[in-house]
C-alpha positions as CSV (number, residue, x, y, z in Angstrom):
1,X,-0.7,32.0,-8.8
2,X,-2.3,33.0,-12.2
3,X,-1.6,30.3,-14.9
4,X,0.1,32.8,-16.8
5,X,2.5,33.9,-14.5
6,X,3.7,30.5,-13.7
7,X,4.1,29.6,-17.5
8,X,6.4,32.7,-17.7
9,X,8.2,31.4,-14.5
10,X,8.1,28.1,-15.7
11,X,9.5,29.3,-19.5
12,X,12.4,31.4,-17.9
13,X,13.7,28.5,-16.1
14,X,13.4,26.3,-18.9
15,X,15.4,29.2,-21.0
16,X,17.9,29.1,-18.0
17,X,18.2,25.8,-18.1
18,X,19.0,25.7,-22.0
19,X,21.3,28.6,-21.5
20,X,23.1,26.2,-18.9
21,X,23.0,23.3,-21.1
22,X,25.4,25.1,-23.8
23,X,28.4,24.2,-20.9
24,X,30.2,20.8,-20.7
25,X,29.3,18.2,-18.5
26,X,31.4,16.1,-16.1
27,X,31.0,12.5,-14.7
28,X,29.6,11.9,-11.0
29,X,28.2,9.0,-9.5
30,X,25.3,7.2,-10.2
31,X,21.1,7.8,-9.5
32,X,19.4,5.1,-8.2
33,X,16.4,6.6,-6.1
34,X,15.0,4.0,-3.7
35,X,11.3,4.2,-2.0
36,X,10.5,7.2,0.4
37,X,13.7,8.5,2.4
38,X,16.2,5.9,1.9
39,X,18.5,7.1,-1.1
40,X,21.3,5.0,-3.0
41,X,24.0,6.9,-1.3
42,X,24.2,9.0,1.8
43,X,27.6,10.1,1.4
44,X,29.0,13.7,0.9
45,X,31.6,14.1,-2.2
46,X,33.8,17.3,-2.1
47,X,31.4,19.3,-4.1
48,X,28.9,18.7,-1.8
49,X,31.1,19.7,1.2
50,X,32.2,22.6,-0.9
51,X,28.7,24.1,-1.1
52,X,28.2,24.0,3.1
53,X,31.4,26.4,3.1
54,X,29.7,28.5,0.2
55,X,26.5,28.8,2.0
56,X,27.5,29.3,5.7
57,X,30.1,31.7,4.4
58,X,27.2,33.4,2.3
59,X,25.3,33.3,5.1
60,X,28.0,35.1,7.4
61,X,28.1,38.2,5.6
62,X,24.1,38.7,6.5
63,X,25.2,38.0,10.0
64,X,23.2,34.6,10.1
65,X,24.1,31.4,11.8
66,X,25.8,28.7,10.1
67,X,23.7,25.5,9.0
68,X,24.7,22.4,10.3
69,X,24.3,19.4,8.2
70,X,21.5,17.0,9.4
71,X,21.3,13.5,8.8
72,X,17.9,13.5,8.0
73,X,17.8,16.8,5.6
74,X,20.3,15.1,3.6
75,X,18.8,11.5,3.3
76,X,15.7,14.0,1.8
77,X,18.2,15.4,-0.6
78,X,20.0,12.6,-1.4
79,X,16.6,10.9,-2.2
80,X,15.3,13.6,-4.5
81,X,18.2,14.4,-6.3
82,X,18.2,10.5,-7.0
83,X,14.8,10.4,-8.0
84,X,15.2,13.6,-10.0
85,X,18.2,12.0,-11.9
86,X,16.5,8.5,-12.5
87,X,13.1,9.2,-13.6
88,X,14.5,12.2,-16.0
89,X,12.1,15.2,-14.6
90,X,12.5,18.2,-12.7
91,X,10.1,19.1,-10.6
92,X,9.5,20.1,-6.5
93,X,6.7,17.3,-6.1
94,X,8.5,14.1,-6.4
95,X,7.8,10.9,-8.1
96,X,5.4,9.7,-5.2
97,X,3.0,12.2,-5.3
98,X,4.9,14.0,-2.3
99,X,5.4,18.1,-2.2
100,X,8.6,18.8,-0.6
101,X,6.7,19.9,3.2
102,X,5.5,16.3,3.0
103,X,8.5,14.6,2.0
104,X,10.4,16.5,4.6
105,X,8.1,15.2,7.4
106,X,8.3,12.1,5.8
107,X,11.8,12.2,6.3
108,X,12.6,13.8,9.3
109,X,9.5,14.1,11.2
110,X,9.7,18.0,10.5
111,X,7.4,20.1,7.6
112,X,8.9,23.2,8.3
113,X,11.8,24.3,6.1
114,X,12.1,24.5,2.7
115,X,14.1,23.2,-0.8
116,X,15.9,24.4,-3.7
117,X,16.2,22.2,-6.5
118,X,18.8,22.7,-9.8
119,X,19.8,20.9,-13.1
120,X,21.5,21.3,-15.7
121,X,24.5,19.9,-17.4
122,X,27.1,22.9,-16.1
123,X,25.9,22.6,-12.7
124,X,29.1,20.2,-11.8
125,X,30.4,22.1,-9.1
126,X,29.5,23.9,-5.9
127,X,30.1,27.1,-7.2
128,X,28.1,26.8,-9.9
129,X,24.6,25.7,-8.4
130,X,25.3,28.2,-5.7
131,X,25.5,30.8,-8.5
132,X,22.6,29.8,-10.1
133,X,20.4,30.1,-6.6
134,X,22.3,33.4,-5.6
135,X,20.8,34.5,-8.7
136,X,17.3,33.8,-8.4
137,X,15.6,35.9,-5.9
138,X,13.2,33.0,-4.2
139,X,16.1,30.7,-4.2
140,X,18.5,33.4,-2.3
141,X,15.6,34.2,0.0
142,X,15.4,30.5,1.1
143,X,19.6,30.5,1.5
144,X,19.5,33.4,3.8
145,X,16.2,32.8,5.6
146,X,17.5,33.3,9.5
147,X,14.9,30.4,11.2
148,X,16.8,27.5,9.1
149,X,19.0,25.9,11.6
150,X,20.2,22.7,9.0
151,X,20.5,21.6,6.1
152,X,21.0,18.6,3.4
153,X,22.6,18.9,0.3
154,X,22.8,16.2,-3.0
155,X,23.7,16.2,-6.6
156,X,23.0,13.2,-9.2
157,X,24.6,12.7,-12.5
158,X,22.6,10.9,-14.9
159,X,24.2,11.3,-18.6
160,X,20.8,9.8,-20.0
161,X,18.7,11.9,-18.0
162,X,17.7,15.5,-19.9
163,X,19.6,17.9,-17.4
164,X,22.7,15.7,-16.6
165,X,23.2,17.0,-13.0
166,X,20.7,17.6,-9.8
167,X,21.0,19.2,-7.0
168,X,18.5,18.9,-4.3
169,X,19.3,21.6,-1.2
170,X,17.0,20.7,1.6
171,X,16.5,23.3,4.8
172,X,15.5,22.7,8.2
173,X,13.8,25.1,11.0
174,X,14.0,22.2,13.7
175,X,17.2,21.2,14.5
176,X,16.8,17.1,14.5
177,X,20.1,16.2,16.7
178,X,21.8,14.5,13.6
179,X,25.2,15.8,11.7
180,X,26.5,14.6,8.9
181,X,30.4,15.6,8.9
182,X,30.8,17.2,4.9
183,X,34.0,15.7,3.0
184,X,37.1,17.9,2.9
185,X,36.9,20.1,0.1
């Protein structure tokens, strides 16, 4: 991609993501990204559960299947939305060097799928990041892409971190065997 076109890419997001900033924020748990795949917490919170409804509903209307939640997908989430929060950047290569086809074969033995990553201090609820993809035509590309089979979905808060919330959506073409049962929304 020409330089230029990825500064104006990379300026529009960072307009976006001052545009976002303007909302309030809320309190969620804690980041504290451990080594490789193994993130703080593996646990869905409501939001989280909310945002496999919005998706496999989303997904529905195009006639796709619905994504089941892997195991796996979301330890890679879990882990990069940490990381995100903790080290304060934003960005799809994470702190180890690792783009996300590499951390997903790190972390479930798979490189084919694909991520979405948002932050932002209004991006508190389900809704909200799934707007924000929906909006952006590579992002709702990836959401209704008809090979993914799972997925893994995160978010972070970090009030000393620049963006406040992350959310790290992690897709999978290879259906690993593992589900992760989302929390009642």
């Amino acid at each position: 991609m020409p330089k230029t076109s990825r500064s104006l890419r990379l300026s529009a997001g960072a307009l976006v993501l001052f545009a976002l900033a303007m909302f309030a924020d809320a309190p969620g748990r804690p980041a504290a990204a451990a080594a490789n795949c193994d993130p703080p917490d593996l646990t869905f919170d409501a939001e989280e559960g909310a945002f496999v409804a919005l998706i496999n509903g989303y997904r529905a209307q195009y006639g796709l299947s619905p994504l089941t939640v892997s195991v796996n997908l979301n330890r890679a989430a879990s882990w990069m939305a940490a990381d995100l929060a903790e080290r304060d950047y934003f960005s799809h290569t994470d702190s180890l060097g690792r783009s996300p086809f590499d951390r997903l074969a790190d972390c479930t033995g798979s490189s084919y799928g694909g991520e979405n990553l948002a932050a932002g201090s209004p991006l508190t609820t389900a809704q909200s990041a799934f707007d924000l993809w929906r909006s952006s035509p590579s992002h709702d590309r990836n959401m209704l892409l008809a090979p993914y089979t799972q997925l893994g979905i995160a978010r972070h808060y970090d009030p000393t971190s620049s963006y406040g919330w992350y959310w790290a959506l992690e897709f999978g073409v290879d259906d690993d065997g593992t589900r992760l049962e989302p929390a009642p929304y």
